[in-house]
C-alpha positions as CSV (number, residue, x, y, z in Angstrom):
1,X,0.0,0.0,0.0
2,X,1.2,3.3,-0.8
3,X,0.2,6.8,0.1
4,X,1.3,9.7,-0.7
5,X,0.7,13.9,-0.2
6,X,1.6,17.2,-1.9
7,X,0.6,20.4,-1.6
8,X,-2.3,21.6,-4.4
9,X,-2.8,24.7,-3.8
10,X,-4.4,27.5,-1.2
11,X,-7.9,28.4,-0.4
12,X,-8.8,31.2,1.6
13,X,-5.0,31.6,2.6
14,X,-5.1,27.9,3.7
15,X,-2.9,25.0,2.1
16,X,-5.1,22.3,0.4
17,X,-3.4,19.3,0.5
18,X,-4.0,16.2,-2.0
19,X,-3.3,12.6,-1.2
20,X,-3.0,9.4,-2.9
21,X,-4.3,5.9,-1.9
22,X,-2.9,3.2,-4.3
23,X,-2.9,-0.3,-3.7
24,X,-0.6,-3.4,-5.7
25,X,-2.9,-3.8,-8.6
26,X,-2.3,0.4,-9.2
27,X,-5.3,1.0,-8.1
28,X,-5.8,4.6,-6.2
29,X,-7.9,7.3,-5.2
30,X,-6.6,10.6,-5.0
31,X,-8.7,13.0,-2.5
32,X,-8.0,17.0,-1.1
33,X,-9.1,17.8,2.1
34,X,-10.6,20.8,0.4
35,X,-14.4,19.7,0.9
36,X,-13.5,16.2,0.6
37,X,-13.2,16.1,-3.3
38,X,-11.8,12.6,-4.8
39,X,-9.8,14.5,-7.7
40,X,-9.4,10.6,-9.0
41,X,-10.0,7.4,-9.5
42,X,-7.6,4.9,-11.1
43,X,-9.3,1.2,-12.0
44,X,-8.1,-0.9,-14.8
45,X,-10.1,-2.1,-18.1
46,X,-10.6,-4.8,-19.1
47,X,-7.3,-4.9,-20.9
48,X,-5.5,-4.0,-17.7
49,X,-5.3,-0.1,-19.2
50,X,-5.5,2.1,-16.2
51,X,-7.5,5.3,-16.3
52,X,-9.0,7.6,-14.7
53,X,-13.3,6.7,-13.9
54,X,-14.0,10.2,-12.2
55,X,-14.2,13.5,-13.3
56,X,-12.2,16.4,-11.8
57,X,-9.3,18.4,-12.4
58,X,-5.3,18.7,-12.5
59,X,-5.2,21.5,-10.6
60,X,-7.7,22.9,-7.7
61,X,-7.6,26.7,-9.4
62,X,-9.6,24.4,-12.2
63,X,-12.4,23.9,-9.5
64,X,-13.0,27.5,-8.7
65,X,-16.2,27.8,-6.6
66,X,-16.5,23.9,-7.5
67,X,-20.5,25.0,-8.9
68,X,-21.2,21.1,-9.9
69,X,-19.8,19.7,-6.9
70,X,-17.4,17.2,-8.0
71,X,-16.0,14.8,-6.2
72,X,-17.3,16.7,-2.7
73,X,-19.3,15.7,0.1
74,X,-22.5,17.3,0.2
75,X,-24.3,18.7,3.3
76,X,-25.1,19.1,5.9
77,X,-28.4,18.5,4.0
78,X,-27.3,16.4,0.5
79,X,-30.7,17.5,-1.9
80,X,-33.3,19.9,-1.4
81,X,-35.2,21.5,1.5
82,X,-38.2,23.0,0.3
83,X,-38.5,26.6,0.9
84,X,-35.1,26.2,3.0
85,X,-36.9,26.3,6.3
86,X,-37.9,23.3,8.4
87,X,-39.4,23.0,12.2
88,X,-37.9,21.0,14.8
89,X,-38.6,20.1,18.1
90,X,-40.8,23.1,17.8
91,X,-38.4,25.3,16.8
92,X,-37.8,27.1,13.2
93,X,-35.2,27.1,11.4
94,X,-34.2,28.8,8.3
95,X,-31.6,28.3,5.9
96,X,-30.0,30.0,2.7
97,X,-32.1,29.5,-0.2
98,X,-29.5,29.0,-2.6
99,X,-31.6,26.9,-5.7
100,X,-34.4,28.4,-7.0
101,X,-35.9,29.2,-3.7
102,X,-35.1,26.3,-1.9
103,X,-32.0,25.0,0.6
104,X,-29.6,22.7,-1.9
105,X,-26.2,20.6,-0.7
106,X,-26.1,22.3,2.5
107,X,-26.2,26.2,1.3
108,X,-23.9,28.7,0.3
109,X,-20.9,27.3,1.7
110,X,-21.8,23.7,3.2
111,X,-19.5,20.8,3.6
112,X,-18.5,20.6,0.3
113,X,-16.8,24.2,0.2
114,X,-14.7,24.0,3.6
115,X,-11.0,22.7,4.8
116,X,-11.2,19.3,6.3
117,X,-8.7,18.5,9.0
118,X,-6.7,15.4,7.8
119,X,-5.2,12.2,9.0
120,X,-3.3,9.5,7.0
121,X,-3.5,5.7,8.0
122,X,-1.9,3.0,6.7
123,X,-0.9,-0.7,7.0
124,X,0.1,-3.6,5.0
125,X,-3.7,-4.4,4.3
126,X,-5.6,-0.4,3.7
127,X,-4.7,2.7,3.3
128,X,-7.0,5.7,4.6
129,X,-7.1,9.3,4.6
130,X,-9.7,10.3,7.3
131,X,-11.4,13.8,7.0
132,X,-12.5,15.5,10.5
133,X,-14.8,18.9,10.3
134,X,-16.3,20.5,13.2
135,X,-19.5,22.4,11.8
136,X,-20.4,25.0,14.9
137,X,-24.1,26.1,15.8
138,X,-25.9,27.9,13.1
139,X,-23.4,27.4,10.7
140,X,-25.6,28.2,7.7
141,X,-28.7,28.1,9.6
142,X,-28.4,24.4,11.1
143,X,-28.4,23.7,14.9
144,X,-26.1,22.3,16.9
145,X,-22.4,22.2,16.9
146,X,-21.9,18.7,14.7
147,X,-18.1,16.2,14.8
148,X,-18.1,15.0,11.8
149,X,-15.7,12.3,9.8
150,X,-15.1,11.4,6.8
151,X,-13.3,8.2,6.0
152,X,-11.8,7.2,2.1
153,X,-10.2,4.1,2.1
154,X,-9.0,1.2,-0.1
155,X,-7.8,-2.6,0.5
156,X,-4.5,-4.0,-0.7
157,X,-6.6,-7.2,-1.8
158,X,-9.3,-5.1,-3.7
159,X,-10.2,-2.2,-6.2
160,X,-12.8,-0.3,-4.1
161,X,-12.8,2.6,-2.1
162,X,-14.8,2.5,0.8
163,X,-16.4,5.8,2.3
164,X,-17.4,5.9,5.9
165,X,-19.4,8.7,8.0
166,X,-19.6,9.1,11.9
167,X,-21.7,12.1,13.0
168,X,-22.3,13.8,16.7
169,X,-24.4,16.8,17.2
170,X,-25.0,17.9,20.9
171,X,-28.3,19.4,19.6
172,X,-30.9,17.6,17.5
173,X,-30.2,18.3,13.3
174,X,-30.2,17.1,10.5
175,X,-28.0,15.3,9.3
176,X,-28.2,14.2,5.4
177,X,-24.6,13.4,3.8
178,X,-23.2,12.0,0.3
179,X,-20.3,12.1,-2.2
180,X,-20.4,13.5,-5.2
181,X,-18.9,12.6,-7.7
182,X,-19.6,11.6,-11.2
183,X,-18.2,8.4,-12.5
184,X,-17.2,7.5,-16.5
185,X,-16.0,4.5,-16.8
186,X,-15.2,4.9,-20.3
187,X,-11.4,6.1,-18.9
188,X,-10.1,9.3,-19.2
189,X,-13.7,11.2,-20.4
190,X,-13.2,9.1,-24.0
191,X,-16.5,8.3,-24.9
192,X,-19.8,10.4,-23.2
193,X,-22.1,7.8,-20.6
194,X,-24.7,7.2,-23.2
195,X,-24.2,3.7,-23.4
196,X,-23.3,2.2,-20.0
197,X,-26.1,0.8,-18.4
198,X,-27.0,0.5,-15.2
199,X,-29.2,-1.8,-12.7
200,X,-31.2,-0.3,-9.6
201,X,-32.5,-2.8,-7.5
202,X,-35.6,-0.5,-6.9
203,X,-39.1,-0.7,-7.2
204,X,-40.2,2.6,-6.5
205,X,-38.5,6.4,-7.1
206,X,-40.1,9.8,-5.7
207,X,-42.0,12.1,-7.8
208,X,-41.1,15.3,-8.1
209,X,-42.4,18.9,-9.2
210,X,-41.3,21.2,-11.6
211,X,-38.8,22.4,-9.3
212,X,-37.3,19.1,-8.5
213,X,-39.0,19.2,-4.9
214,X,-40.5,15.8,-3.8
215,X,-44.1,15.9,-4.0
216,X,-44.4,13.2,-1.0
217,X,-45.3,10.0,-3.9
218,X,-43.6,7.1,-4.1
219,X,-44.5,6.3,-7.8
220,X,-43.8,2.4,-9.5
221,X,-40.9,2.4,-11.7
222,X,-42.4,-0.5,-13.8
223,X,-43.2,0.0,-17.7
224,X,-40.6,3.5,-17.4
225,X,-37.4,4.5,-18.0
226,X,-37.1,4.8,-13.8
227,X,-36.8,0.7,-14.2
228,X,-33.6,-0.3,-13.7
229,X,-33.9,-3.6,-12.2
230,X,-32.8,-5.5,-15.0
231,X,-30.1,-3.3,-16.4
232,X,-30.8,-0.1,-19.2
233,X,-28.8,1.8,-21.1
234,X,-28.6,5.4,-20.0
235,X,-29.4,6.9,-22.9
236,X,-32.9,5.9,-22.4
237,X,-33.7,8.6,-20.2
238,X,-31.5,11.7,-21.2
239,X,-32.7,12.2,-24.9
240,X,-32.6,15.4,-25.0
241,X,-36.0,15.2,-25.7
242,X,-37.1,13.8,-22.6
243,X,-40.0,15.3,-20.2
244,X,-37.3,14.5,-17.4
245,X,-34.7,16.7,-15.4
246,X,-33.0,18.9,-17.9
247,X,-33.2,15.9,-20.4
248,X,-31.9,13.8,-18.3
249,X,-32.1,12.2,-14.5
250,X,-32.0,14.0,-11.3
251,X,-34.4,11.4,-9.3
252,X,-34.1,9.6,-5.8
253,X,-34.7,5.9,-5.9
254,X,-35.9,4.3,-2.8
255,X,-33.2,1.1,-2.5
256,X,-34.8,-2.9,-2.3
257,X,-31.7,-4.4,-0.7
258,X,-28.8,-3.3,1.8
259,X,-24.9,-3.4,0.7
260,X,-26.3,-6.8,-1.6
261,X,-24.3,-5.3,-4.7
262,X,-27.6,-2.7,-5.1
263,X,-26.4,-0.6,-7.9
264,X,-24.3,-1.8,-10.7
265,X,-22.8,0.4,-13.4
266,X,-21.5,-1.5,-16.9
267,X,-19.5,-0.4,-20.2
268,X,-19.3,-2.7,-22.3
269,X,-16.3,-0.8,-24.4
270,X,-14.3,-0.6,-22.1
271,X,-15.4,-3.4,-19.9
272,X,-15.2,-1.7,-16.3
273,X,-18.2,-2.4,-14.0
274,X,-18.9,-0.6,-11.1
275,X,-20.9,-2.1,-8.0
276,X,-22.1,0.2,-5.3
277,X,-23.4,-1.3,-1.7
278,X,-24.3,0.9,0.5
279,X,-26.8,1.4,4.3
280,X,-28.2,4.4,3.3
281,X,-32.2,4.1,2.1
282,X,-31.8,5.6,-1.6
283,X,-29.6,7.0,-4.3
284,X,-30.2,10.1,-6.2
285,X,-29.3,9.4,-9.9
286,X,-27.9,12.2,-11.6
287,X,-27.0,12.5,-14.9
288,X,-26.0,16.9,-15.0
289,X,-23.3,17.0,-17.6
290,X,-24.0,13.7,-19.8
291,X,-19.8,13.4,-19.4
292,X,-20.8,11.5,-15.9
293,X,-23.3,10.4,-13.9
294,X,-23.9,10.5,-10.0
295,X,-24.7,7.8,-7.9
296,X,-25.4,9.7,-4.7
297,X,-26.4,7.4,-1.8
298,X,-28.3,9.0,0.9
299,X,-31.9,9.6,2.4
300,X,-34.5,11.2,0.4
301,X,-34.8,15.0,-0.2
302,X,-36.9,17.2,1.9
303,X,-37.3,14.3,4.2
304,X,-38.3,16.9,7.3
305,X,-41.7,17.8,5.1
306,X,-42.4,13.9,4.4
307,X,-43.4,11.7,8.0
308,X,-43.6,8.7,5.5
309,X,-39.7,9.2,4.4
310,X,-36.4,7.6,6.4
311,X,-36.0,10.5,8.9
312,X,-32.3,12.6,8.6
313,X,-33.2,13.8,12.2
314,X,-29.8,13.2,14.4
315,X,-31.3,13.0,17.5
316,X,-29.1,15.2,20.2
317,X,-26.0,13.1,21.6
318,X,-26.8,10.4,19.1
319,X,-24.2,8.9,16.6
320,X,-25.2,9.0,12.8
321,X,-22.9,6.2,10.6
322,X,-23.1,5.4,7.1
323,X,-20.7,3.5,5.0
324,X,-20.6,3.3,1.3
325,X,-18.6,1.0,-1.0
326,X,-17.7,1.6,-4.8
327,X,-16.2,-1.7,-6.0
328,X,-14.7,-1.6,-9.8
329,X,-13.7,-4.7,-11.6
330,X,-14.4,-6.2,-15.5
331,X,-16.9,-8.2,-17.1
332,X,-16.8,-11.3,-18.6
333,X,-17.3,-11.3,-22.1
């Protein structure tokens, strides 16, 4: 196992420092503790070509403001809030309404948009880089003063990275976290994701209105290009002209099965597959840019406004965990 660290570059006066996982088989992540961005990931083809499956940048000036929110960790709140305010324990609350009128990825400047305290850890087995941010009371509206980490790590015997989350508040929040980043496992951005397909184990996604804000129904994904149960190409839903999210997907799938290899991600040109297991309730499927897609595990959007949903309250003194794993390897042809 090998890691290594450089410095990228400065934020707000700050050095942002990137690392780099890589195991025997030259597989590696590469991560900044600038919002927790994976700048890379390095998986083999099916030809044993290694290349890149993420998208990011060579250079954190490239990210800017970071507006798409590669690679980051969203939240406090990952989705939308409607409105931006929420009531809890009888109290109101009111955050920045920073898409279209409603509370998105945390606000202004959530999780994703703030330096991480950083800790490498290694052994002969794994390699980790674990991300530590305190997040104080009423940082961008939220209550309570939240620990939170942020775990990447990969296995010596295995090409996945597995993220963990461990979450205090010592007042009642919520607490709604993800990673963002968009995978193309063509390599190196060569071909757009038109053609991989990909299989949901879900029977049912939420419905939402024109402003992408859950209308509370759980609607059936059969006979619709929401059914992913047996594997579809992408480009069934993102013609550009499709009734859906900006011609594409931007929809929450409630999740059948628990870390029992879920969600699966295929290209057949290349021959990479991605598996993704996961505890958390749903994944948000996101296809922005058309050069990637998103694969955002989490609970549902605007979860406070539905009783029905998985709650994202973190009950005061409680621990929140979550652990997702993104396994790559080849199919057989």
């Amino acid at each position: 196992m090998e890691v290594e660290q450089r410095l990228f570059g400065y934020k707000e006066g700050r050095q942002v420092t990137l690392y780099t996982l890589k195991n025997a088989n030259g597989f590696e992540v590469s991560c900044m503790d600038w919002g927790c961005i994976i700048t890379k990931i390095i998986a083999p083809d099916q030809r044993g070509n290694l290349e890149n499956v993420v998208l990011g940048f060579d250079t954190l000036e490239e990210y800017g403001d970071n507006p798409h929110f590669l690679g980051a960790v969203a939240g406090r709140f990952a989705g939308r809030i409607k409105g931006g305010t929420f009531t809890l324990e009888g109290q109101d609350y009111k955050l920045a309404a920073n898409a279209n009128g409603h509370h998105l990825h945390g606000g202004n400047k959530g999780f994703s948009h703030k330096l991480w305290k950083s800790e490498m850890m290694q052994n002969e087995s794994e390699a980790a880089i674990e991300f530590s941010y305190w997040s104080p009371d009423g940082e961008e509206g939220y209550p309570g003063n939240l620990e939170l980490k942020v775990t990447y790590r990969i296995r010596d015997e295995a090409n996945d990275v597995i993220i963990s989350y461990s979450a205090v508040s010592d007042k009642t929040t919520l607490l709604n976290v993800t990673n963002h980043s968009y995978f193309n496992l063509s390599g190196d951005l060569k071909q757009g994701i038109f053609n991989h397909e990909l299989t949901i184990n879900s029977n049912k996604f939420l419905e939402l209105d024109t402003e992408k804000i859950p209308t509370g129904r759980y609607l059936p994904v059969d006979d619709s290009v929401f059914d992913f149960r047996g594997g579809r190409k992408l480009q069934d839903g993102i013609d550009p002209q499709s009734p859906l999210a900006g011609g594409g997907y931007d929809h929450p799938f409630l999740l059948d099965s628990s870390q029992q290899r879920e969600i699966m991600l295929v290209d057949k040109e290349s021959g990479r597959q991605l598996v993704v297991e996961t505890t958390e309730p749903a994944v948000v499927l996101y296809t922005g840019n058309r050069l990637g897609l998103c694969l955002e595990t989490q609970g549902l959007p605007d979860s406070i406004h539905h009783p029905h949903f998985p709650s994202a309250i973190l009950k005061k003194g409680e621990r929140f965990s979550s652990e997702t794993r993104y396994s790559f390897g080849v199919i057989d042809r």
